[in-house]
N, C-alpha and C positions, 0 to 999 in steps of 0.2 A: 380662197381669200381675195384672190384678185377679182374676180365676179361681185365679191359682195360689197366691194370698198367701190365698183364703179357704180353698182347700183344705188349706192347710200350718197354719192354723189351725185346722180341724176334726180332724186326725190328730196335729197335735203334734208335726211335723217340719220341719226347715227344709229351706228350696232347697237348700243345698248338699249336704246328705244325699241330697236324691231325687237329685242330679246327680251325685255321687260315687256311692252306691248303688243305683241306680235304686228306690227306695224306692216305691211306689207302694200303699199297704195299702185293704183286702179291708172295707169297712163293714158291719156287725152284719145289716143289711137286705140286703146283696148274698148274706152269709154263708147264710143261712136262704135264698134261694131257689137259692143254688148247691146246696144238701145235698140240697132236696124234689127238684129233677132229680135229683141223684143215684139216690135212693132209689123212685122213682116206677117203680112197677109193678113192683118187687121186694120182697113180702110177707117179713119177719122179716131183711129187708137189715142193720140195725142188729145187733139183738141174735145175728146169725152171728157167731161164734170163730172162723170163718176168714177173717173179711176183714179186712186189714191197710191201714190208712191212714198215707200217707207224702205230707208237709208239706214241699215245698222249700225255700219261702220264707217261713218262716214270722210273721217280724216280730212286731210283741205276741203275737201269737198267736190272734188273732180264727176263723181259720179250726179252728186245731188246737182249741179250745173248743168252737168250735160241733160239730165233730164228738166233742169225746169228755163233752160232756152229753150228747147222743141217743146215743151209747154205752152212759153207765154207766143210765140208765132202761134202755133196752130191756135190756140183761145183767140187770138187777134182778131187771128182771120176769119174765126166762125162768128165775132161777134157781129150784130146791122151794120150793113154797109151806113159809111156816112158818120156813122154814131162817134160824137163826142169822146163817150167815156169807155171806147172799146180800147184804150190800152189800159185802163181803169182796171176795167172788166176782166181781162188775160190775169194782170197782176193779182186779181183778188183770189179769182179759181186758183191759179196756178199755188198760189202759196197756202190755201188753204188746207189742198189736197197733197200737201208735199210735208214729210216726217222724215228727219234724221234727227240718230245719235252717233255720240263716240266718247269715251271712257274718260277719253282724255283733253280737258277744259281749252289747253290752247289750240288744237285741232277744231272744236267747238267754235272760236271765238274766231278763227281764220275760216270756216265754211259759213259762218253767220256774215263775215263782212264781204265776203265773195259774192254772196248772195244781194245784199244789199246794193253795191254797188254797180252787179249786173241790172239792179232791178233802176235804178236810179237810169243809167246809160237808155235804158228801153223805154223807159219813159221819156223821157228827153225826145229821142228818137220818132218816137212815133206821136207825140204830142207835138211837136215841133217847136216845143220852147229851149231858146236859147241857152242859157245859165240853169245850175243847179240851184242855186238864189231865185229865181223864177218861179224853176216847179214846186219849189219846196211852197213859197208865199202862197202860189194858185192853189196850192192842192194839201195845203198843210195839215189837215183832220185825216184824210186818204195816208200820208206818210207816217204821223201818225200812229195810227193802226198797223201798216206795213213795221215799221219796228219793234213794235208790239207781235205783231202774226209770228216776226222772224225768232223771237225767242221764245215765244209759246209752239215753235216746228221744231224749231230745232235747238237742242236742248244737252246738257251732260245727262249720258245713262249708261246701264249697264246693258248690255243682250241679253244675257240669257237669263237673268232674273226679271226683268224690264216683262217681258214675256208669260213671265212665268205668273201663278198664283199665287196666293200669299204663302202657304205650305210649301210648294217646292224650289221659289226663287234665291233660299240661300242656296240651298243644298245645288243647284242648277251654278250658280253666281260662281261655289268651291269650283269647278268643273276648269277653269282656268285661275293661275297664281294673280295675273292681275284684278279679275272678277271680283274672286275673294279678296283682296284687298280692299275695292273701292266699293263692294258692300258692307264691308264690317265699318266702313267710314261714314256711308252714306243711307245704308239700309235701301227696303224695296220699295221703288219707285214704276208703278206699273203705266204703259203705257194703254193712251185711251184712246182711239185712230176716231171716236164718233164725234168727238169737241173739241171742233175744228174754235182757232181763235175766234173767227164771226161769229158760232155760235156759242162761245160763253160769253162774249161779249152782250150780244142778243138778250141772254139770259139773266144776265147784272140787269139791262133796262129792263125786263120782265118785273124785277124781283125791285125795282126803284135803286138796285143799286149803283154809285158811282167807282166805276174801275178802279183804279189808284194806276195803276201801273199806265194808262190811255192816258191819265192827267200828266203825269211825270212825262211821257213822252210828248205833249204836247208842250209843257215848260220848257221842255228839253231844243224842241223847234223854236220857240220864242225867243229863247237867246238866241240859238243861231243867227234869225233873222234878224235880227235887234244887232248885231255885230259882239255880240258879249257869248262868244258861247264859251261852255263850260264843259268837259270831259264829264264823263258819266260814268258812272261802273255799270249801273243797269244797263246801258247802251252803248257800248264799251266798243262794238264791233263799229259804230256808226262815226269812230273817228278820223274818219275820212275827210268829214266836215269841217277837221278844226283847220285854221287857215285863211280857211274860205268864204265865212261869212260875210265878210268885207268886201272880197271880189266877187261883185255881181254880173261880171263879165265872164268869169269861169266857166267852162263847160266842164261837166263831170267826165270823167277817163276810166275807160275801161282797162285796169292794169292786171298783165296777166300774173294769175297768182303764182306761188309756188307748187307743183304737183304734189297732188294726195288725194286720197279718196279713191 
């Protein structure tokens, strides 16, 4: 007992979570030696555009982080020297080829803004603009899409139905009590690792059509900049921003999250 009340302490979760959702998150220190195995004796592993990382359970998001910082460096740094838009360029690979889920919406909603907010910091960073007022003005269509990318990656699902085909994804879903729950609520939602957000997005101009969700988010930046911003439920993770539309002198803050994932 006393084991399990320090550990629910150090993560931030109570008993009945890990026992209702088998909660069990992934520590900063595990993270970093889970990735150098990965990576270990595969030279330019990172910075490949064709390696696609998918996050099942992702919880805060400790893992999906740790993978999509040694992401956006290595994309950095492979993209032309000199080049403008090479922290552009990191951000779009990176979050393209990066998929998580997790069961449960507020884990969802705290790996989604973690993400955001690493991605805002790195931009800053390596673009050298001051204010998050700045990059948002300079690059507002790019952010954009980046709010857009972030909830078309990462998402509420199940595993092992998510997975599955249409035939075996309840019966797969029963295989744990929370599973079956949050399919009999939500039904089979399979994941599809080939359409990436660029390429539906791609595929709407293909087809003349206008996104809905690319327009909302760009509404969504117009207030901010405008100093009227508005909470959003579609972009719910991105309120970070409220506050700060007005202070153009703000720098974005890298704050560290809560452990999960």
């Amino acid at each position: 007992m006393t084991k399990n009340t320090a550990l629910d302490a150090i993560f931030q979760r109570s008993l009945e979570r890990v026992k209702n959702l088998g909660e069990v998150f992934t520590p900063p220190s595990s993270v970093e030696d889970m990735l150098r195995l990965l990576s270990q004796g595969r030279k330019g592993f990172w910075g490949d555009e064709n390696h696609v990382f998918f996050e099942p359970n992702c919880g805060h998001g400790n893992i999906v982080i740790g993978i999509y910082r040694k992401r956006l460096q290595a994309l950095y740094k492979k993209a032309p020297p000199h080049s403008e838009n090479a922290a552009l360029y990191a951000v779009a690979n990176a979050i393209n080829t990066l998929w998580a889920i997790d069961i449960d919406a507020k884990n969802v909603h705290q790996c989604r803004s973690r993400v955001f907010l690493e991605t805002l910091v790195f931009l800053q960073q390596k673009t050298g603009i001051a204010t998050q007022h700045g990059l948002i003005k300079q690059h507002k269509n790019f952010i954009a899409h980046l709010l857009c990318a972030i909830n078309w990656h990462i998402h509420e699902n199940e595993t092992l139905s998510c997975l599955s085909d249409k035939k075996t994804a309840k019966a797969n879903a029963k295989k744990t009590r929370s599973g079956a729950k949050w399919f009999a609520e939500h039904g089979h939602r399979p994941m599809t690792f080939d359409l990436s957000w660029t390429e539906y997005y791609q595929q709407c101009e293909q087809d003349n059509l206008a996104d809905i969700a690319y327009q909302r988010a760009l509404r969504f930046l117009d207030q901010y900049l405008a100093g009227k911003f508005r909470k959003s439920r579609e972009f719910q993770f991105a309120d970070c921003l409220a506050g700060q539309s007005s202070d153009k002198t703000k720098p974005a803050t890298n704050v560290k999250a809560k452990a999960g994932g």
